[in-house]
C-alpha positions in Angstrom: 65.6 114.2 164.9 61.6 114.7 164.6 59.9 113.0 161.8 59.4 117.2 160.0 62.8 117.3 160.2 63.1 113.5 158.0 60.5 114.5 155.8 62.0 117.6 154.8 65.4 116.7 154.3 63.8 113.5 152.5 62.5 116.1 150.7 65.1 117.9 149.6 67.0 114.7 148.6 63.6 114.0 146.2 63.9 117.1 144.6 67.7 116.7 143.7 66.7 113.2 142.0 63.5 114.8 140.1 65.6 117.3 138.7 68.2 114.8 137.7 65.8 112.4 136.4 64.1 115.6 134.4 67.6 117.0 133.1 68.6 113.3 131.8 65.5 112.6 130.4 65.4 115.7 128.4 68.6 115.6 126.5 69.6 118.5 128.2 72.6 116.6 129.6 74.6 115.0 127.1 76.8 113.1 129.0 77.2 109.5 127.8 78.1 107.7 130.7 75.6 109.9 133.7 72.5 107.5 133.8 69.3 108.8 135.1 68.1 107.7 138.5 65.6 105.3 137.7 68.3 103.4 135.7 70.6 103.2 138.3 67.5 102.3 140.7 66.9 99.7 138.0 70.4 98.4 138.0 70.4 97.5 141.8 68.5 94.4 141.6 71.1 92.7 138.9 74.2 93.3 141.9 72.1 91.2 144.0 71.3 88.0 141.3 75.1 88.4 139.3 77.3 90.0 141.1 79.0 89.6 144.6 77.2 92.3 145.9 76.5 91.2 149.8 80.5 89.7 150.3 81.8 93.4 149.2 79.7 94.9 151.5 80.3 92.7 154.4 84.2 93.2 153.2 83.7 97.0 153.3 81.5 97.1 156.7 84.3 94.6 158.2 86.9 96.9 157.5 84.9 99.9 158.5 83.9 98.3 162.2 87.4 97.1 162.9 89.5 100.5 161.7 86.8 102.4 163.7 87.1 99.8 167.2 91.2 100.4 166.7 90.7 104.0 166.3 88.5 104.5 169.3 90.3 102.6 171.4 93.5 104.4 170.8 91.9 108.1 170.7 90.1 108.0 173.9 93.6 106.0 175.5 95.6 109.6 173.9 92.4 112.3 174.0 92.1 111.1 178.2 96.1 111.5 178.4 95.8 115.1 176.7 92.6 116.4 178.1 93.7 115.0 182.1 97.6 115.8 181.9 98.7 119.5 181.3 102.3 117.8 181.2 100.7 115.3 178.4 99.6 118.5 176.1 102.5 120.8 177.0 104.4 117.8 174.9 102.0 115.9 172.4 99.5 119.0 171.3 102.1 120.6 169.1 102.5 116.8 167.4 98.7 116.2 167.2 97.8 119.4 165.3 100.8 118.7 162.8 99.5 115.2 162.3 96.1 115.6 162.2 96.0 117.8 159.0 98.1 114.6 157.1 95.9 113.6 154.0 95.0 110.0 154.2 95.3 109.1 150.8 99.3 110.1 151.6 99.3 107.2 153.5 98.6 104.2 150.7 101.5 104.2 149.1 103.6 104.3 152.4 101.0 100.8 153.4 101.8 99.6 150.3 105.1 99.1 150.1 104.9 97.6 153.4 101.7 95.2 153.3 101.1 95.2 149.7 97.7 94.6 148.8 95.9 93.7 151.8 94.0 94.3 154.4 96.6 95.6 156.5 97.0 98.5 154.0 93.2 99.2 154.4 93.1 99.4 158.0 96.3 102.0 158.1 94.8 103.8 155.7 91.4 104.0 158.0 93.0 103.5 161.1 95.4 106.7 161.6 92.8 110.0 160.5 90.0 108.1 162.0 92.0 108.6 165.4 91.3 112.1 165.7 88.0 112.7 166.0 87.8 110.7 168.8 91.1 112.6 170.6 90.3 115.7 170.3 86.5 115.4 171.2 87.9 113.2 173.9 90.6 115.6 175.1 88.0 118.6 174.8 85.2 117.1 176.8 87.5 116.7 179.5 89.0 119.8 179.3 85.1 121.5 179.6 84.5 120.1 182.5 82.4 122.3 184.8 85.4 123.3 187.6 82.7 122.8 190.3 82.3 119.0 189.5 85.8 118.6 190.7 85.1 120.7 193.9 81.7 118.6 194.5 84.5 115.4 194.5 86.5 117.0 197.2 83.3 117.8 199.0 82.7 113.8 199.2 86.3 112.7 199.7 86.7 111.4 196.5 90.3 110.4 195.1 92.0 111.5 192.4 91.1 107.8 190.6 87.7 108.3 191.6 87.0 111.8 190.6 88.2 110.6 187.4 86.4 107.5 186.7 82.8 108.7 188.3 82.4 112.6 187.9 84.8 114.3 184.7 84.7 110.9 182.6 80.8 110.8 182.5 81.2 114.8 181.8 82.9 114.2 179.1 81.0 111.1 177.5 78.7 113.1 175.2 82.2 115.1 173.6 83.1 111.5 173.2 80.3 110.0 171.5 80.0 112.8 169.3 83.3 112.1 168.3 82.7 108.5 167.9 79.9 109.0 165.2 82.1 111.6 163.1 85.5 108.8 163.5 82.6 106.3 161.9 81.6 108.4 158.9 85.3 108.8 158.5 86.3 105.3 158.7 83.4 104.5 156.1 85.0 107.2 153.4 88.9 105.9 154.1 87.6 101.7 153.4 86.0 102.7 150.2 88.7 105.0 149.2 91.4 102.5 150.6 89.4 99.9 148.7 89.8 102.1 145.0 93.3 102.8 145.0 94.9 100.3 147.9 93.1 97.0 148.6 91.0 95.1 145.7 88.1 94.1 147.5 84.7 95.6 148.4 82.5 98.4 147.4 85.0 100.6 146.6 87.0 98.1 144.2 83.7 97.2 143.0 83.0 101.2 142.1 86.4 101.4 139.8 86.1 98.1 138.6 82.1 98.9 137.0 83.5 102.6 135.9 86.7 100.8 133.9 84.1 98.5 132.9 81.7 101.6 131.1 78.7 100.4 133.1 77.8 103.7 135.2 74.7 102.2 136.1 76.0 100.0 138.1 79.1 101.9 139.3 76.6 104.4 140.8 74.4 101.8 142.4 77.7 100.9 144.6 78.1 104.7 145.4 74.0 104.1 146.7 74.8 101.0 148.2 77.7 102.7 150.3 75.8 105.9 151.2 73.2 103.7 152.1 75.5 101.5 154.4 76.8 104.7 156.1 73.2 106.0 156.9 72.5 103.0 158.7 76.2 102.8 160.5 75.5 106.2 161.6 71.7 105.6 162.8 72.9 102.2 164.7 75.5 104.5 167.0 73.5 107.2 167.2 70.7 104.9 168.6 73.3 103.2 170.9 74.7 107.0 172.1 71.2 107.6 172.7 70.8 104.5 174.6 73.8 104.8 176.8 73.3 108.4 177.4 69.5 109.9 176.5 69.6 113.4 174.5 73.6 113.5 174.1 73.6 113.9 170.6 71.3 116.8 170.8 73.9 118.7 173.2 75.2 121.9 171.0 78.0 122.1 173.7 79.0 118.6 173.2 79.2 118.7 169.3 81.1 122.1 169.0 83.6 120.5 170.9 84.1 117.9 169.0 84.3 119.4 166.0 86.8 122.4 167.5 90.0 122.5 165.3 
């Protein structure tokens, strides 16, 4: 993204919190418990000197990193079955596309009644929709494959393994990475929400607990704190994508397919 590009949506973002700050400031909102910006900016500094503010992070990031790494690991295993086998989709497609609608707040109290409050319950709750993101971009970079990369494989003798592993898998690795970054913003939204109404730890215990508290201040300096922690989750693999493979996350091709139903 050029640096026009930053400023103006920085822009835009200044202009939402300007017109908060003015409609709060006025009276024109009467809402007891909607602080203006510059209170909540004001209220960061005291989660840092009173409250446990780094270890709910570092609880929520923890949780993020290893229901993403689970979640890769299984989509690309299923999206490279799907998008290689036609046998594969004839039999699992119909089962993906029922699953992959499931709500993933249906899910907590399913993980609750079998790892009470825990972990365990977090990383099911992130684990399972984070999945398919990463299958179906998988499946459908594959599936795009130019035709005439397979025939320039048969032009130099290449087995099937080897086809595979050195021409349609490095085809389909900007689908994949694509994929990858959505399956992290997801995984970020599912710990925070499995954190509120599943597991009692991190940012998003830490958001109920300030609300049921009356201290909106601080509740909405945790919602900052998280958006902020997905911004930098986001620029982190997007700087890695674009280390691995220059310019893939600027490929229209690759992110309509992952993003296809």
């Amino acid at each position: 993204m050029s640096a026009a590009r930053t400023l103006r949506g920085l822009g835009g973002i200044a202009l939402v919190l300007l017109a908060w700050q003015g409609v709060v400031g006025s009276g024109l909102a009467t809402y007891d418990y909607l602080p203006s910006p510059v209170a909540i900016a004001a209220s960061v500094p005291e989660l840092f000197y009173d409250r446990g503010v780094i270890g709910e992070t570092l609880h929520t990031l923890g949780a993020t990193l290893a229901g993403w790494g689970i979640a890769v690991a299984i989509g690309l295993v299923l999206g490279a079955l799907l998008g290689f086998s036609p046998i594969a989709r004839a039999w699992g497609l119909a089962s993906v596309e029922l699953l992959r609608p499931m709500p993933a707040v249906a899910l907590v109290p399913a993980a609750m009644l079998l790892f009470g409050f825990s972990i365990a319950t977090e990383l099911v709750v992130i684990v399972i929709p984070t999945i398919w993101p990463v299958l179906v971009s998988t499946m459908r970079g594959i599936m795009a494959a130019p035709a005439r990369l397979e025939d320039v494989a048969r032009t130099l003798r290449l087995g099937r393994i080897e086809t595979i592993r050195k021409v349609l898998l490095p085809a389909a690795a900007p689908a994949v990475l694509v994929g990858c970054r959505l399956a992290m913003s997801t995984a970020l939204v599912l710990a925070v929400v499995a954190e509120m109404i599943g597991n009692p730890e991190g940012i998003g215990y830490a958001v109920v607990r300030e609300a049921q508290a009356l201290h909106p201040d601080l509740m909405f300096a945790y919602v900052l704190i998280a958006g902020m922690l997905g911004v930098l989750l986001n620029a982190g693999l997007v700087a890695l994508g674009r280390l691995l493979l220059p310019g893939a996350f600027n490929r229209p091709s690759a992110v309509a397919s992952a993003s296809a139903p």
